[in-house]
C-alpha positions in Angstrom: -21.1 37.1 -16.4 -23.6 39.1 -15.6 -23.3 41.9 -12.4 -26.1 41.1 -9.9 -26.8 37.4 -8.6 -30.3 36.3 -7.7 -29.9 34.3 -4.3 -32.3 31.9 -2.5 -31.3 32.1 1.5 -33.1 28.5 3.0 -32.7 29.7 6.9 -33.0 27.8 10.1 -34.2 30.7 11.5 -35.4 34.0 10.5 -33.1 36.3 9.9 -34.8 38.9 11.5 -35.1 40.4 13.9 -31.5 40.4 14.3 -31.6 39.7 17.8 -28.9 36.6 18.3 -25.7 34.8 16.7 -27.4 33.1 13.4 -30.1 35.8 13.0 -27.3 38.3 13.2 -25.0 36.7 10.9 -27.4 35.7 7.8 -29.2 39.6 8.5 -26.2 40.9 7.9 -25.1 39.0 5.1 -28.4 39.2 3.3 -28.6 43.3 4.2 -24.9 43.4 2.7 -26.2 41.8 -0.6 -29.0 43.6 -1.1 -27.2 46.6 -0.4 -24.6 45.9 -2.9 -27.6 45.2 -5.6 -28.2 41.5 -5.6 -31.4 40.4 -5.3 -32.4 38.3 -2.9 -34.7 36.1 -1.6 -35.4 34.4 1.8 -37.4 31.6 2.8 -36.9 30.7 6.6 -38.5 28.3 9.4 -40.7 30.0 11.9 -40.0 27.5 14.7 -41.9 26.6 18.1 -38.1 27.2 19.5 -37.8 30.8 17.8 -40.9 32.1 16.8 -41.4 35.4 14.9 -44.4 36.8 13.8 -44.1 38.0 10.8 -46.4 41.4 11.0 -43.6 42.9 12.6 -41.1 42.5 10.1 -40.4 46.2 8.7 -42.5 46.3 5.4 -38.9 47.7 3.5 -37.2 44.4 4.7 -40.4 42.3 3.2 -39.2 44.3 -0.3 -35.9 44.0 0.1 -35.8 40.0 0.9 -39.5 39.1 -0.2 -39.1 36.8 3.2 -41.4 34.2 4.0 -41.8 31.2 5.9 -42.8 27.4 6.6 -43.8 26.3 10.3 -41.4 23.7 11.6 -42.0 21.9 15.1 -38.9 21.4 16.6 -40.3 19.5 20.0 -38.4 16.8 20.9 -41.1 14.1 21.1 -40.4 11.2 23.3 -41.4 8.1 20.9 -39.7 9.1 17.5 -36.5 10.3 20.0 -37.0 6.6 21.1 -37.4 5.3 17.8 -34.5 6.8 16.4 -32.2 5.1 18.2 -32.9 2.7 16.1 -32.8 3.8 12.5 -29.2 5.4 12.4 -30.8 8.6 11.5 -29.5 12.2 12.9 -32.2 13.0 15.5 -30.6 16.8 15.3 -31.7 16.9 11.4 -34.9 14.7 11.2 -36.5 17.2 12.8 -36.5 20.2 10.5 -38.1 17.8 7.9 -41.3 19.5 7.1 -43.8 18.7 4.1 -45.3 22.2 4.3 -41.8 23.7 4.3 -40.6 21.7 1.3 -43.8 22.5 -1.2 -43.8 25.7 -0.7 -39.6 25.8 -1.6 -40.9 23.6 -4.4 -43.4 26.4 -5.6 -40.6 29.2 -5.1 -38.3 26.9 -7.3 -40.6 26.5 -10.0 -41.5 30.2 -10.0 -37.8 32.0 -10.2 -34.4 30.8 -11.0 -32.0 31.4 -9.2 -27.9 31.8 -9.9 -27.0 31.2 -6.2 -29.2 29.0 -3.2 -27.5 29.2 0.2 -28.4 27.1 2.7 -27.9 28.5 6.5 -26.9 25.9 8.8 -26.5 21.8 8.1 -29.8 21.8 9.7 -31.7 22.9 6.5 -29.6 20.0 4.3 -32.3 17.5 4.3 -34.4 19.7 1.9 -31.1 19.9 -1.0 -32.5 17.0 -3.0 -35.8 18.8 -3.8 -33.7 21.6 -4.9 -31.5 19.4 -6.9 -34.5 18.3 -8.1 -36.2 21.9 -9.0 -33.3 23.8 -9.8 -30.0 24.3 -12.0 -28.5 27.1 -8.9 -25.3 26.2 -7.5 -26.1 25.4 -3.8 -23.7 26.6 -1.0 -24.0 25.7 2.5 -23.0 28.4 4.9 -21.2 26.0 8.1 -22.4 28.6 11.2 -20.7 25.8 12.9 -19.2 22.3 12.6 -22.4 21.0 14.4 -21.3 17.5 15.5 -18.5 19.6 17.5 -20.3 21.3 19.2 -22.2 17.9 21.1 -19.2 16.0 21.0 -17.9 18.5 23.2 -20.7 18.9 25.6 -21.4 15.3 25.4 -17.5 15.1 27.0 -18.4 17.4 29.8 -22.1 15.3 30.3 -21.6 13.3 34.0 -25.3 11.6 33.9 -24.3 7.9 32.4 -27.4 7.6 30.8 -27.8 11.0 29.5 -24.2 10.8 28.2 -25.3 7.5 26.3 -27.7 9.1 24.5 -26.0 12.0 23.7 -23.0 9.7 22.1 -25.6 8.1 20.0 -27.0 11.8 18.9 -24.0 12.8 18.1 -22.2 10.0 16.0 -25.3 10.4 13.9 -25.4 13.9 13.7 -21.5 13.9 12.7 -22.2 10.7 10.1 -24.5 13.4 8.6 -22.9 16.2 7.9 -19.5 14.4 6.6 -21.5 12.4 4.3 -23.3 15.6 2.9 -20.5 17.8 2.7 -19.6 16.4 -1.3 -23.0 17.1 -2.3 -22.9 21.2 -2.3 -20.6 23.3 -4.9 -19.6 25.0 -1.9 -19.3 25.2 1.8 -18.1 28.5 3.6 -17.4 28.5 7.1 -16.9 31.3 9.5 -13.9 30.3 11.2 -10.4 29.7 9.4 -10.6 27.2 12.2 -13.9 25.3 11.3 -12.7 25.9 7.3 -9.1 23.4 8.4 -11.5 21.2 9.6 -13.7 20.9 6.4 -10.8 20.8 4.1 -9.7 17.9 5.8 -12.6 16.0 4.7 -14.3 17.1 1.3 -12.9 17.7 -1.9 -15.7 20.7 -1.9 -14.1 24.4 -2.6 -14.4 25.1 1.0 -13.8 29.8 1.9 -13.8 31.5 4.7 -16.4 34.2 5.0 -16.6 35.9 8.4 -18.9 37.2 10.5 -18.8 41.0 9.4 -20.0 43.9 11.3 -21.8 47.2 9.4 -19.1 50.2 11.0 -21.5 52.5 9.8 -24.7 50.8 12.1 -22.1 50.4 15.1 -23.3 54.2 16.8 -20.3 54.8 19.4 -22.0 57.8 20.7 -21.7 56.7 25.0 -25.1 57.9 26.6 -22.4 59.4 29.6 -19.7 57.0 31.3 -20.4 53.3 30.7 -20.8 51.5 34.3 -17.3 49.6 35.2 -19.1 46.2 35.9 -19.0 42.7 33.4 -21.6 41.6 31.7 -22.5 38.6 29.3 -25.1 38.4 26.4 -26.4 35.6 24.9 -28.8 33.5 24.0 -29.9 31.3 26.6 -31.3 28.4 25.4 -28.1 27.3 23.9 -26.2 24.7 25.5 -22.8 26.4 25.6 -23.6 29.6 26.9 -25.5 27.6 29.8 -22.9 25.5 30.3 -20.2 28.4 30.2 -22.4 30.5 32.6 -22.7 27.9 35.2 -19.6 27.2 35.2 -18.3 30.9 35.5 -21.1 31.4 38.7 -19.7 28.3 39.9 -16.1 28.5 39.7 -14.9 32.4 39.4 -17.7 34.1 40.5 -17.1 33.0 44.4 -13.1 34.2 44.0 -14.2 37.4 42.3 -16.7 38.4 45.1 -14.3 37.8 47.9 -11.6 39.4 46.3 -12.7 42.2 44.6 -16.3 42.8 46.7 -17.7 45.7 44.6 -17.6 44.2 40.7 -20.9 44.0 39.6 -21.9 41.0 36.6 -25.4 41.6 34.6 -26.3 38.5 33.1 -28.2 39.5 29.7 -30.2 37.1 26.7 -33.4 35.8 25.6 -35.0 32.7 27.1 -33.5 33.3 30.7 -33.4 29.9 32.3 -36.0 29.4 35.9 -32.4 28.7 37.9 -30.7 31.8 36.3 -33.8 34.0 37.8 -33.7 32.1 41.0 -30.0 33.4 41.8 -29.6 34.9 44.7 -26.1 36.3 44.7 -24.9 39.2 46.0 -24.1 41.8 42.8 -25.5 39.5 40.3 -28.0 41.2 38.0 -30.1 38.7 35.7 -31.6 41.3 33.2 -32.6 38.5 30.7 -33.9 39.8 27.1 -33.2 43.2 26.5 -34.3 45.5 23.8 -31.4 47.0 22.6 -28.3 44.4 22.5 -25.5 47.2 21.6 -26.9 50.0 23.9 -26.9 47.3 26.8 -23.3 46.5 25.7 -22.5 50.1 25.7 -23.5 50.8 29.2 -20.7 48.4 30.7 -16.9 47.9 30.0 -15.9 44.6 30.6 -18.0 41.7 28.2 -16.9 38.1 29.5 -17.1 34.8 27.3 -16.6 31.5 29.6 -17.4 29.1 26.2 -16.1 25.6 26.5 -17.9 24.4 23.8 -19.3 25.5 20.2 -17.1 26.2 16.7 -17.9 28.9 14.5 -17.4 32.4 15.4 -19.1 34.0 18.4 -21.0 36.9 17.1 -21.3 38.5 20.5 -17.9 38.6 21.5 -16.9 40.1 17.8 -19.6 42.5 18.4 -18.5 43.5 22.0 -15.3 44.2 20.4 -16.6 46.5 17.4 -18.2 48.6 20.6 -14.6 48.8 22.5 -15.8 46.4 25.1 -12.8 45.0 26.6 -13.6 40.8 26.6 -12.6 38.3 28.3 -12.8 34.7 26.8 -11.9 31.6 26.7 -9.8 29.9 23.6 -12.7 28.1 22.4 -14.8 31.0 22.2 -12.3 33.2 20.8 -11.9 31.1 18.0 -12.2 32.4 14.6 -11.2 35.8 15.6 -7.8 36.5 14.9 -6.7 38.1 18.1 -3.7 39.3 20.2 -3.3 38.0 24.0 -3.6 40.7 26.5 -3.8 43.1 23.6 -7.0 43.3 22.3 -8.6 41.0 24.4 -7.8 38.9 27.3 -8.0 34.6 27.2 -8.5 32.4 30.1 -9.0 28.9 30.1 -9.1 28.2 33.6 -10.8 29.6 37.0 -7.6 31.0 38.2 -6.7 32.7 35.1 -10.4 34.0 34.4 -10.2 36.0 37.9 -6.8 37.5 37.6 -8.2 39.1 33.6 -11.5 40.0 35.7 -8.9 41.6 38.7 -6.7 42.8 36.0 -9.0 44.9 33.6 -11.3 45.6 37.1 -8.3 47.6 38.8 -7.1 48.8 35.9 -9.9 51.0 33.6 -7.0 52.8 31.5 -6.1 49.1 30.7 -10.0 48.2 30.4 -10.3 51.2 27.7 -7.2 50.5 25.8 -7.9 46.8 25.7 -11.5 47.8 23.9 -10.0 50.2 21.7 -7.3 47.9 20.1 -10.4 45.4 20.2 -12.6 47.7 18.2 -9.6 48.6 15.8 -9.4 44.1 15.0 -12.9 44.0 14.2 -13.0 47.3 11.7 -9.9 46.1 10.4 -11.2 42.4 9.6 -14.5 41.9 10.0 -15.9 44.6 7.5 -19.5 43.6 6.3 -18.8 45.1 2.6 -15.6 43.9 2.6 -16.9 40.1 3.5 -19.7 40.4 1.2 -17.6 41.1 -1.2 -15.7 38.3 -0.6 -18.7 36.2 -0.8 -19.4 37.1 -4.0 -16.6 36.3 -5.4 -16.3 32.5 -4.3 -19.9 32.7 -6.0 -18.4 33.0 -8.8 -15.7 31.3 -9.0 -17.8 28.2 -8.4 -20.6 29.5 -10.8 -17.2 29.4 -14.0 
């Protein structure tokens, strides 16, 4: 079998800049490859929802990935949203369906051939019947998440009747979907052992775990002087469970926290800051909103909390806190994937009570702050290891490829 693999990446998003969860995780993947001398090459969706222009990509990353993209409008427009209710269709999935985007995959298809196409997200499935069509590659879809999860959970925490109705109806469709496309890849690889249970449960697909894998030697642990001892959160905020999970936090635990222990300071970090989230006016709350250097903003605070209560997959920010010796605080759901000690190496709380006695614990106690995000730090070299996971990625390539 010959050495290097030539790989089509079909992204959601583009994968760079590598500025949140998905971008990070398919940069990193696709860096890794490269890297390790497969040749790659990258067609994404520049999106009205995450736009990137794509001057500013580095002209070495061009090279390396020979990126391009298709415009997709993701809008949610009122009529077809209407209409769909009607047609048993996933709202979610119809629309990333985009002409444009699907000639010019036809054109790259036609062009090159390819040993490997991965396809980043279940959002990007409706387009593997052209490549059926077009190509002999294996396909392999990389399961970021198990999508319908993710609304069936914040569909459960919904309280508006009518809102919750319609979210039901998005969400039996969207989870229709992607069970009923799972048998049509050679492979699916999750991120979570968690998600990868799920999916064995329910295909007869070879179904691997590949992590979410961190580059030790891009992960600079120089400190710019003593971090500030104060919590902070990052994360893109225009996804529903980091909303949810920061409201609720604000809500329930910040109000305990302040009257407790008066001094603690939160910064609130992550692109597309919601109008409420700068509206706060709480005493020792600092929105800070995008920033332009995610791990020097992690750097300069000990204590990273993670209130998610909804969402599978792995959450690239708390693994990433960790690889900086942040000491993190979060909640089962979110620390799911990661395989984790209690109290050790990071701290769980599921509840308001228990989410201000980790924030009193690891506040009082820096030596215990420190230690927590060294033994943190330690996990993620041990386990999450780009090379090491791209390696493993390559091999369930091919396997599937004999």
């Amino acid at each position: 079998m010959k050495e290097s693999l030539h790989i089509l990446f079909i992204c959601n998003k583009s994968p760079w800049p590598p500025g949140e969860g998905g971008p990070i995780a398919m940069n990193n993947l696709i860096t890794g490859l490269t890297d390790a001398g497969h040749k790659v090459k990258v067609l994404a969706a520049n999106t009205n929802k995450y736009s990137v222009n794509p001057e500013e990509i580095p002209e070495v990353y061009k090279e390396k990935t020979g990126i391009e993209f298709g415009y997709l409008d993701l809008s949610i427009k009122p009529v077809p949203a209407f209409l769909n209710l009607f047609t048993g269709k996933s709202y979610h999935v119809e629309r990333f369906i985009s002409k444009d985007f699907e000639k010019r995959l036809i054109e790259i298809l036609n062009k090159d051939e390819f040993d490997i196409i991965q396809i980043e997200t279940l959002y990007m499935t409706p387009y593997l019947e052209t490549i059926r069509e077009h190509s002999k590659a294996k396909v392999f879809l990389r399961a970021h998440n198990i999508e319908h999860m993710i609304w069936q959970r914040i569909t459960e925490s919904t309280g508006n009747p009518l809102k919750k109705a319609y979210l039901q109806h998005l969400t039996k469709t969207l989870r229709k979907y992607e069970l009923n496309n799972l048998g049509k890849y050679d492979g699916v690889i999750p991120i979570s052992h968690v998600d990868t249970a799920f999916f064995r449960k329910v295909t007869d697909t070879p179904v691997k775990t590949v992590s979410f894998g961190v580059d030790p030697d891009k992960l600079n642990m120089d400190e710019q002087g003593e971090p500030e001892h104060a919590l902070f959160h990052i994360g893109s905020m225009n996804w529903m469970p980091n909303i949810e999970g920061i409201q609720w936090f604000l809500q329930e635990v910040w109000p305990m926290i302040s009257e407790a222990l008066p001094d603690v300071k939160l910064y609130l970090a992550g692109r597309e800051m919601p109008e409420w989230a700068w509206q706060l006016n709480l005493k020792n709350v600092e929105v800070v909103g995008e920033v332009p250097d995610a791990y020097e903003f992690m750097k300069s605070k000990t204590i990273s909390i993670a209130p998610l209560f909804s969402g599978s997959g792995i959450r690239i920010k708390i693994i990433e806190s960790m690889a900086l010796g942040r000491a993190v605080i979060s909640t089962t759901i979110g620390a799911e994937g990661i395989n984790y000690t209690n109290n050790e190496n990071i701290l769980i709380a599921d509840d308001k009570q228990s989410f201000f006695e980790a924030v009193k614990v690891l506040y009082e106690d820096k030596q215990k702050a420190k230690e927590t995000g060294r033994k943190a730090r330690q996990l993620i070299l041990d386990q999450h290891n780009n090379n090491l996971l791209v390696s493993k990625m390559v091999e369930f390539y091919r396997e599937v490829i004999k």
